[in-house]
Each structure stands twice: as C-alpha cells, then as structure tokens.
C-alpha positions in Angstrom: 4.4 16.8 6.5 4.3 15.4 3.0 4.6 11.4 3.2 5.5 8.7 0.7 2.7 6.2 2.2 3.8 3.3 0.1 7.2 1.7 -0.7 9.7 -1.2 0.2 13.6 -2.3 1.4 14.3 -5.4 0.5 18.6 -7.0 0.5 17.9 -9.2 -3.3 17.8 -12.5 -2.7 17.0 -14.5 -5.5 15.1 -17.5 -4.0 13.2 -15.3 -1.5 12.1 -13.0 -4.1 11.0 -15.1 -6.8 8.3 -12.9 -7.3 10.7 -10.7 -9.5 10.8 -11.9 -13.1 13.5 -11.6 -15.9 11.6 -8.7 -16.8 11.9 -6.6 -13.6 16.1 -7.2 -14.0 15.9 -3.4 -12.3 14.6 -4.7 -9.3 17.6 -7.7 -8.8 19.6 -5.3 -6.5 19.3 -3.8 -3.2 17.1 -0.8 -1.9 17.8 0.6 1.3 17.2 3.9 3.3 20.6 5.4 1.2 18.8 5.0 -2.4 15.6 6.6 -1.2 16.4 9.1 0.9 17.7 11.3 -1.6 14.7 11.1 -3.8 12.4 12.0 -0.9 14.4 15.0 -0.2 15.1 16.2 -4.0 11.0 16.0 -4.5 10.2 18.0 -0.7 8.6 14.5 0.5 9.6 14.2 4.4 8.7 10.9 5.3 7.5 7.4 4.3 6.0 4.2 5.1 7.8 1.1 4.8 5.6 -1.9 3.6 6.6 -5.6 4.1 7.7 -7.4 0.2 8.3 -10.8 2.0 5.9 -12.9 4.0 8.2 -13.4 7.2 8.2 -12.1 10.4 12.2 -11.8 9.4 11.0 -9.1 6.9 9.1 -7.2 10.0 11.7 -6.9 11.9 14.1 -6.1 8.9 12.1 -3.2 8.2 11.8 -2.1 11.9 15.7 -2.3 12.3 16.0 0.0 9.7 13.1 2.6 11.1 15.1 2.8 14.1 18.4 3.8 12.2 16.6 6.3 9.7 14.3 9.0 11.1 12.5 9.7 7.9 10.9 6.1 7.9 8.0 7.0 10.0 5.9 3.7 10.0 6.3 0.1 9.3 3.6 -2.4 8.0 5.0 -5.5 8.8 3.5 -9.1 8.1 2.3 -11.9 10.8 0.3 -15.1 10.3 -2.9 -13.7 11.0 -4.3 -17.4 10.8 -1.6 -18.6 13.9 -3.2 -19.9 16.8 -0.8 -17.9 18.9 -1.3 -15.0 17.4 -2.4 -12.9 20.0 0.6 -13.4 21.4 2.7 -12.2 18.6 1.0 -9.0 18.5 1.9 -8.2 22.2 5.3 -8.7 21.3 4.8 -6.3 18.4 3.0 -4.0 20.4 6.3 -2.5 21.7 7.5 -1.3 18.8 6.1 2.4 18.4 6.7 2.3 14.2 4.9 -0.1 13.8 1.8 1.0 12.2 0.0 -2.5 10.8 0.5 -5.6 9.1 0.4 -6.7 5.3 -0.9 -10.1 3.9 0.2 -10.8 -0.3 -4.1 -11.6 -0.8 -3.3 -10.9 -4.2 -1.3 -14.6 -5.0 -4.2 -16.5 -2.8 -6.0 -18.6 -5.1 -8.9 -19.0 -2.7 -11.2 -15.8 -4.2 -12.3 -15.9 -0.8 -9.3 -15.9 1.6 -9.8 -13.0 3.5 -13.5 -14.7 4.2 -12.0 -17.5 6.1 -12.8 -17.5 9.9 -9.0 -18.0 10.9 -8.4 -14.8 8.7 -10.9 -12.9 10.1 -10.3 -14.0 14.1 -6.6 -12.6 12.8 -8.4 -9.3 11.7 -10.4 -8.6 14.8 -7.1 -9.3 16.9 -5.6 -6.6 14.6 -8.4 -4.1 15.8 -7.6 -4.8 19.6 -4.1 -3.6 19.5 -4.9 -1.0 17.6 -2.9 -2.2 14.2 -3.8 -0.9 10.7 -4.0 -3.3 7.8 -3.2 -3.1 4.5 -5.4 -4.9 1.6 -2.8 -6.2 -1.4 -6.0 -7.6 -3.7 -6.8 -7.8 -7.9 -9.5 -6.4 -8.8 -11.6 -9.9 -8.9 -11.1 -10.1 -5.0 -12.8 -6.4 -4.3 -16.1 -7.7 -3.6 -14.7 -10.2 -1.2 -12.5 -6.8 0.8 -15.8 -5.1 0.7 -17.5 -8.0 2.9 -14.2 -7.6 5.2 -14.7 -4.3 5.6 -18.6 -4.5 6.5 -17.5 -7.0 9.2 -15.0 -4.9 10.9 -16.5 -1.5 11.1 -14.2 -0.1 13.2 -10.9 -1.8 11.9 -8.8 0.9 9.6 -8.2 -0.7 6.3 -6.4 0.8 3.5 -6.6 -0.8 -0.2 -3.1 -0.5 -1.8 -2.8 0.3 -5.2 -6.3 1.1 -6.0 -6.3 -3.0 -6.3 -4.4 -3.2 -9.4 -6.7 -1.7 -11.7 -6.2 -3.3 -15.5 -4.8 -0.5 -16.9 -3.0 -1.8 -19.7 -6.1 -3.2 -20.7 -8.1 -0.3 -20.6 -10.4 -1.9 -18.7 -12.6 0.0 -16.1 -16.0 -0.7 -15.8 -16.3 -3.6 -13.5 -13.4 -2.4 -11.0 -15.4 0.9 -10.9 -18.3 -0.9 -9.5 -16.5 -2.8 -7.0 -14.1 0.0 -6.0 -17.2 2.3 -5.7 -18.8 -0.4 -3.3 -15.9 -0.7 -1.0 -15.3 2.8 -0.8 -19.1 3.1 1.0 -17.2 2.0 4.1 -15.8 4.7 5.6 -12.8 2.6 7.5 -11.3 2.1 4.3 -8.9 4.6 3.2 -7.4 4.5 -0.3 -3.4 4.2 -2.0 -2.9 6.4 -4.5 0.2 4.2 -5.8 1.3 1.6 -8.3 -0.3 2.9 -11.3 2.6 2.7 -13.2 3.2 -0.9 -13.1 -0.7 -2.0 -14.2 -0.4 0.6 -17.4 2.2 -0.8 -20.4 5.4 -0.1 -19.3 7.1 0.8 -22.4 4.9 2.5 -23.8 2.7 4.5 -21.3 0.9 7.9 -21.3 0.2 10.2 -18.3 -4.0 10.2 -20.1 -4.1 6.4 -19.7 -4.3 7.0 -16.0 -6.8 9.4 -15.5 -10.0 7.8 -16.1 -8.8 5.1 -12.5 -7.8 8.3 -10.8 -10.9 10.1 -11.5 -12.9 6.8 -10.0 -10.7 6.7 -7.3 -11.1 10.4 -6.3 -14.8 10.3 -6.7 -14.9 7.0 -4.7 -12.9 8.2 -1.7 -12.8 11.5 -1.3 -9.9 13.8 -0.3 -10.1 13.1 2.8 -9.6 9.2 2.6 -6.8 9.1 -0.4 -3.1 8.4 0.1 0.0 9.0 -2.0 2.2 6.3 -2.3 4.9 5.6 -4.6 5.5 2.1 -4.5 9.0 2.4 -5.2 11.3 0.4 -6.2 8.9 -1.7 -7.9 7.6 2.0 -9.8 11.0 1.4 -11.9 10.0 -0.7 -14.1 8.0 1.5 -15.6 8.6 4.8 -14.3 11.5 6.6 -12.4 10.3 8.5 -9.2 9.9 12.0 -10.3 7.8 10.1 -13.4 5.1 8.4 -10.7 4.9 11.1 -8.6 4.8 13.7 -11.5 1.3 11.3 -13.1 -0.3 11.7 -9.1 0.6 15.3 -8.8 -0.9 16.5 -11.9 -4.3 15.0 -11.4 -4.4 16.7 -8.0 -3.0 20.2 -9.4 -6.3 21.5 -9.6 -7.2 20.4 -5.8 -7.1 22.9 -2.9 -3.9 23.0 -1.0 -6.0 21.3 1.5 -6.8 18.6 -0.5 -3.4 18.3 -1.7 -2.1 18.9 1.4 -4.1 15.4 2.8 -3.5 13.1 -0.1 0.1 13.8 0.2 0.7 13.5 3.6 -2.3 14.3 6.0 -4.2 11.3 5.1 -1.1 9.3 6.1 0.0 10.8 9.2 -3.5 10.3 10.5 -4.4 6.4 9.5 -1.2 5.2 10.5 -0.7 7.6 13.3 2.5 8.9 12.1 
C-alpha cells in the first residue's frame, strides 16, 4: 500500500490561520478529501495521513470526522495539550477512535529553544507512550539537539521528525543540520518524513539538484527502513504542484530496491502509525 504519510484539511479561516501569509495567497481556500483524492489516485498513492494545521482539539476532531467519511484517510495525528493537568483523561477519550494514530505540537513557533524539555511536556510525552499514541516532532533545525534529548528520554516512545526539520535549503546551508540530524537519527524510535522540501528551497526558482545533498543526509541518517514519504500538501503549492514534490522524492529513490522503495513509500508508514 503506497501512503502519503504527510498532509493537511483545513476550511480557510483567516484569523485561525494567520500562519498563511500574503505570499502563500494559494493556500487562502479550502482543501478537503474531494481536492486530494484525485491526486492520490492519478499518482497510484492509496492512502494518507492527515496531520493537525491548527492547535485545537476542534481541529482533532475535524480531521477525525472526515476519516470516518473517506476511506483513503487512513490515520489522523491530531493535537492535545500535552501540558493539561487532565490530560490523561483526554487521551482515554481519544483512545476510542481507531484512526487515530498520534498527536502533533507546532514546536517549531515555541520561542523557548527548550520546550519540549519542560517537565509538563515531557509527563505529556510519557502519557502518549501509555496509550500507545505516536508523536510527531514539527522543529527548525536549531531545536534538533533539544528532539534528540527527547528521544533518549523516551526510548520506547515512536517519534517521527516531520520535514527533515526544515532544513535551510534556500540557503544552501547543511553542515550543522547534518550533525544534528545524524545525532537524532542514533535513536532508533525515531523514524524520518521525507516531506516539505519544497517549501525550505526558493520557491520561484528551484532545482530538483538543490535537494539532493538533504536527501542524501537524510537517507544515510535513517535508513530505508525508518524513512517516510510525505507530501505535505497543500502547503507543497507554493512551490511545487503534487506531481512536482513527489516527482523530486521519487527520483532520489529510483535507484533503491523495490523494497526500499516499497517502505519509504508506504511500508514505513503503515507500520509506525499502524495503518
């Protein structure tokens, strides 16, 4: 089963979603289940994940509503205040829902280098662990080493690090997001997102080359065997249309077994969200 481990729904609102600039005008509309599933079908992908854009549990259940209407969303990772004192709680609620996968938190806009170091953060984490919920690390590069303690703390905890943590791309810069990835990858709970490339190269004026030095890293780092596709779409349009992103992430792979294909696109997916 060939999976899309990595995109979002959202209905625009322009208050909630703030986060989407006068230079993203491709994103003020709505995606749903209709715009995507054609793409999925027209590129052979059967399946995706749907990951939480908003930090609500309104966007949890938004997403979950629409897995239960559309049988080719095969997981959900939702967000929950992993610092509420009643958390434990929540996530028995959650618990019933079988599409569920995990939970998301935006670390990336958390000013505290830190956050995910906090005790009320990391009681949240081990709760996760528990009830058997995946979680998804949204992080910059700068905040890798602090994902990396995480990691070491909760052995058995599955983690996977979206968007190979927003590598700078544009910049050409590689070096010290090499070191950090390579360091986080030594922890074999952490699984990795092939996705958003497109959006940390130029986005005018980007070449399929200027990503393969990050996927090289990335491969090296992870393995086969811990990788993910992901398209991040619609947020891939500002840069890239579908067939464009997926066409960048299927070339570097082209010389990979059909094995090794086989897991990045799919495999890999199915098994750390159990699909």
């Amino acid at each position: 089963m060939r999976i899309d481990a990595h995109q979002h729904f959202w209905k625009f609102n322009p208050v909630r979603d703030s986060w989407i600039g006068d230079d993203m005008q491709v994103l003020k509309q709505n995606f749903l289940p209709e715009h995507l599933q054609p793409l999925l079908q027209q590129w052979g992908i059967d399946g995706c994940v749907a990951v939480q854009a908003d930090q609500s549990e309104v966007e949890t259940h938004f997403l979950l509503n629409l897995a239960a209407s559309n049988d080719f969303i095969k997981g959900v990772v939702g967000w929950i205040d992993l610092q509420a004192e009643n958390l434990e709680e929540r996530l028995q609620y959650f618990a019933q829902f079988g599409k569920l996968k995990g939970f998301r938190h935006i670390v990336q806009a958390e000013k505290d280098e830190l956050f995910m170091l906090r005790p009320s953060f990391m009681r949240g984490i081990a709760l996760l662990q528990q009830f058997h919920f995946t979680y998804d690390i949204l992080i910059y590069p700068h905040q890798l080493q602090a994902a990396t303690t995480l990691a070491a703390q909760f052995p058995e905890q599955k983690f996977v690090l979206d968007h190979m943590a927003k590598p700078p791309i544009k910049m050409g810069a590689i070096e010290d997001w090499k070191r950090d990835l390579k360091h986080l990858a030594q922890h074999p709970n952490v699984y990795c997102k092939v996705s958003g490339l497109v959006t940390e190269g130029d986005w005018q004026r980007w070449k399929e080359n200027d990503f393969t030095p990050y996927l090289q890293v990335a491969t090296e780092a992870f393995g086969t065997n811990r990788l993910m596709y992901g398209s991040d779409w619609p947020v891939c349009l500002v840069a890239a249309t579908y067939e464009q992103q997926l066409g960048i992430v299927q070339k570097h792979f082209e010389t990979f077994s059909e094995t090794e294909q086989a897991q990045v696109f799919g495999g890999n997916a199915q098994q750390f969200y159990r699909l």
